[in-house]
Every structure is written in structure tokens, then in C-alpha cells.
N, C-alpha and C positions, 0 to 999 in steps of 0.2 A: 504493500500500500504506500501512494506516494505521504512522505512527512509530512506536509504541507498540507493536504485532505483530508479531513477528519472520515472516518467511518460514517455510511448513511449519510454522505452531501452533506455534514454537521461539521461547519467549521466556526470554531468561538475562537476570539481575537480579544486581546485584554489592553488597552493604548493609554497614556495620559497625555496632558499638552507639551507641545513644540517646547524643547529649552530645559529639557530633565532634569528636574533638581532630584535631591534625594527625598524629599518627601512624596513626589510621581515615581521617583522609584521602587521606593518600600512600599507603594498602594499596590503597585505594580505587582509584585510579589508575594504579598501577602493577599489580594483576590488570585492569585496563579492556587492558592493552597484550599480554598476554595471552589473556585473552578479548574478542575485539575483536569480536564483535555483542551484548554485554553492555549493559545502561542500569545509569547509576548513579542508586541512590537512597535520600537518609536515613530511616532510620527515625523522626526525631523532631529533639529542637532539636540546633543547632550550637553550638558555641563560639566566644564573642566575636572570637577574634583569628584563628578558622580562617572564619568568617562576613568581616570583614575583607579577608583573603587573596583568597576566591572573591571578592568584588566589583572588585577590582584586576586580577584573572588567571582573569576568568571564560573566556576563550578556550581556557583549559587543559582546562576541569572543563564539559564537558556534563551537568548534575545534570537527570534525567527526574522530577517532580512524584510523590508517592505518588498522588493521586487519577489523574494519568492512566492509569496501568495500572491491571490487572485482575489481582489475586494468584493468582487461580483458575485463571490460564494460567501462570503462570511453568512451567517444566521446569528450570530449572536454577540453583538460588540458591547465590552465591559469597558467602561469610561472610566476612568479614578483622577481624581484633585482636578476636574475641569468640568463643566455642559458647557463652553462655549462652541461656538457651533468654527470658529472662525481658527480656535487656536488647536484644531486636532488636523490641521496639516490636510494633504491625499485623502484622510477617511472620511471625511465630510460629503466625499459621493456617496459613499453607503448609505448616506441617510435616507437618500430615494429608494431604495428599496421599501418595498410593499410588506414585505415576510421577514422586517428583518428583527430581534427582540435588543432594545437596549435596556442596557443595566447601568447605573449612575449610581456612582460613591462621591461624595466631594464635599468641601466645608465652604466653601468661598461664598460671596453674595449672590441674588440673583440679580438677572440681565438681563436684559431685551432679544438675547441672541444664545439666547440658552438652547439647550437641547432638549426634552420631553421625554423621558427613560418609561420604559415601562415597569422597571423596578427602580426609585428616587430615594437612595439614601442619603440625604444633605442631614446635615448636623450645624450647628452652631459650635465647632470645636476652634482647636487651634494649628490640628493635621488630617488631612484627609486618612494619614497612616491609623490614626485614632480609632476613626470611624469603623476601620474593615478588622482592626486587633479585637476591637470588643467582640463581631464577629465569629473570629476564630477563638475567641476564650470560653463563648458561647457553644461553640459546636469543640473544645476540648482537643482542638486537633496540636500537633507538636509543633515548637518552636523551636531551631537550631541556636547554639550560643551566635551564629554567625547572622541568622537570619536577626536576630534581636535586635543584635548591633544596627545591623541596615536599619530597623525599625524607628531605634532611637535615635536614626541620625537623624529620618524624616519628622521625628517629632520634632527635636533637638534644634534641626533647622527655619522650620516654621514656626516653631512659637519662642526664637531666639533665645533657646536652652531653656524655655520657660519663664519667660522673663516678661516677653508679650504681653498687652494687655487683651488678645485671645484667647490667650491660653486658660483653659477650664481645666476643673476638679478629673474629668475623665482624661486629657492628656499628662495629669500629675499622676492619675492610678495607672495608666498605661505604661507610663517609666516604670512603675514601680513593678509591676505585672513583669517584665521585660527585664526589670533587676533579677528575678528568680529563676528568668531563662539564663542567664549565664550572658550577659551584656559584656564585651570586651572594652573598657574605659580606655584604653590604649589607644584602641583603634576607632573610636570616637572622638576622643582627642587631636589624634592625626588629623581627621576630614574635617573636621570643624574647625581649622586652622590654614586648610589648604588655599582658602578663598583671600587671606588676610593679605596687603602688600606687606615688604620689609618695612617700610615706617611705623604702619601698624603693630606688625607684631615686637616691635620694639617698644612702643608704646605700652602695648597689653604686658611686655616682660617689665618693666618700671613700674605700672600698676600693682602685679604681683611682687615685686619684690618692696617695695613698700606698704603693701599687705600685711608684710611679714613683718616689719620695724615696729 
């Protein structure tokens, strides 16, 4: 059977918006555990330090080529951290489709140019990563210490380590949930600094060391 063609003309495709941060990454991955005969695949470019991440920990993240498939088969597109209609890149033809089912994860505002899912889980959180954890806590399913890590960078990033004034009560229990999978602080650490210039992190190491004074 070709990889790319799901069994019974059934092909599910799991996307977030153009410009991949980690918090569309970890949605990304964490509805894959979910829908698990799903391909994931970007809409467009990646971001520096989430591009980074998947070259280290490609084992984690099976990412399927836009050219390989065929949009014209999808039956079932999983949206995560967007409904904008404008920011999912090529997949925005699929939305002509007659037969086609969308599924929508996301925390953002709504818009004028939103997408219509036939399953709409928005939340008022501080990560769309948030949304799909409660999810999978829900249904019990396992969490790798690695998969955590990705999880709590998406939180980590979007509600500015939790600092945001977004960020809610269920993005502080999803750390903490995420603490007990075995979260790598190292390697959190790392990525959440990747983005920084040298001025900055020069700055942020004077901060800290007069922390300590």
C-alpha cells in the first residue's frame, strides 16, 4: 500500500499555521497521538529553533512532504493553534471539498476569516499544546520524557514561560502534569534561548547573576 494513502481512500492530515513555532509543533504531535493514522505536514517554513529541535529529535516527529500527498484525497484535516483560513498555506483548497471533516484545536481569538470545524475545540488558554494535553490525560494515553519536553516548550513559549497575562490555571497544571512525564529542563532550557540575540543573552546572564548578589 502506497504510504501516502491511507486504507479505504481514508486519508487524515494533521497541519498548523505557516511559520512553526513550537507551540504548532507540540499541537502537532500531540493530536498525531490521538489520531494515530494521521500524517503530519507543514504548511510552509519552520522556525529557526523549532527546525533545530526536529533535526536532533527527528525520531519523535514523522513530518510527511507536502508534495507527497494529494490534497484532493484528504477526508479528514486536523487544524491545531490556527482557523485562519489564510494562514494554512496550499491546504486552504481542501476546504472546497464537499466530504471533507475538519477538526479544530486552537486558543487564539476569533476572526472574520476563521475556518468552521466540525469538531471546534477553542479554549481560552495560553497554548493551543494545552488544549489537546488535557485530551490525552483524558483518554490516559502515554507520554515520552521527550514528547513532554516538546510539550512544554509549546506551553513554555506561548505563555512566555508562564508569565503571560494568558496564561491560565490549566496551562500551570499542564506543566505540572508534564513535570511527572519526565520533562528534560536541559533541553528546554536550550530552545528557549535559541531565539535570544548575543546582546540579549548577555543581558539575561547580568540579570541572573545579580539575582544571585
Amino acid at each position: 500500500m502506497n504510504k501516502f494513502k491511507k486504507e479505504g481512500n481514508q486519508l487524515e492530515v494533521i497541519i498548523s499555521h505557516q511559520s512553526t513555532d513550537f507551540d504548532s509543533l507540540a499541537a502537532m504531535v500531540a493530536a498525531k497521538k490521538i489520531y494515530k493514522d494521521a500524517l503530519l505536514v507543514f504548511t510552509g517554513a519552520v522556525e529557526r529553533n523549532v527546525k533545530k529541535f526536529i533535526s536532533i529529535y527527528g525520531e519523535l516527529i514523522e513530518i510527511t512532504p507536502f508534495k507527497k500527498i494529494k490534497i484532493e484525497e484528504i477526508t479528514k484535516l486536523i487544524i491545531v493553534d490556527t482557523r485562519i483560513k489564510r494562514r494554512i498555506g496550499p491546504f486552504a483548497n481542501v476546504l472546497k471539498k464537499r466530504d471533507l471533516e475538519i477538526h479544530i484545536y486552537d486558543h487564539h481569538p476569533s476572526t472574520a476569516d476563521d475556518i468552521k470545524g466540525d469538531l471546534n475545540a477553542i479554549e481560552e488558554v495560553g497554548a493551543t499544546t494545552t488544549i489537546i494535553l488535557k485530551k490525552l490525560k483524558e483518554m490516559n494515553l502515554e507520554i515520552s520524557p521527550i514528547e513532554a519536553t516538546l510539550f512544554a516548550l509549546g506551553i513554555y513559549e506561548d505563555t512566555g514561560s508562564l508569565t503571560f497575562s494568558t496564561t491560565t490555571i490549566d496551562d500551570i497544571n499542564s506543566i505540572s502534569y508534564l513535570f511527572d512525564k519526565g520533562i528534560k529542563l536541559k533541553v528546554v532550557a536550550n530552545f528557549m534561548n535559541i531565539g535570544l540575540s548575543l546582546a540579549q543573552k548577555k543581558l539575561l546572564n547580568q540579570l541572573l547573576l545579580s539575582s544571585k548578589e
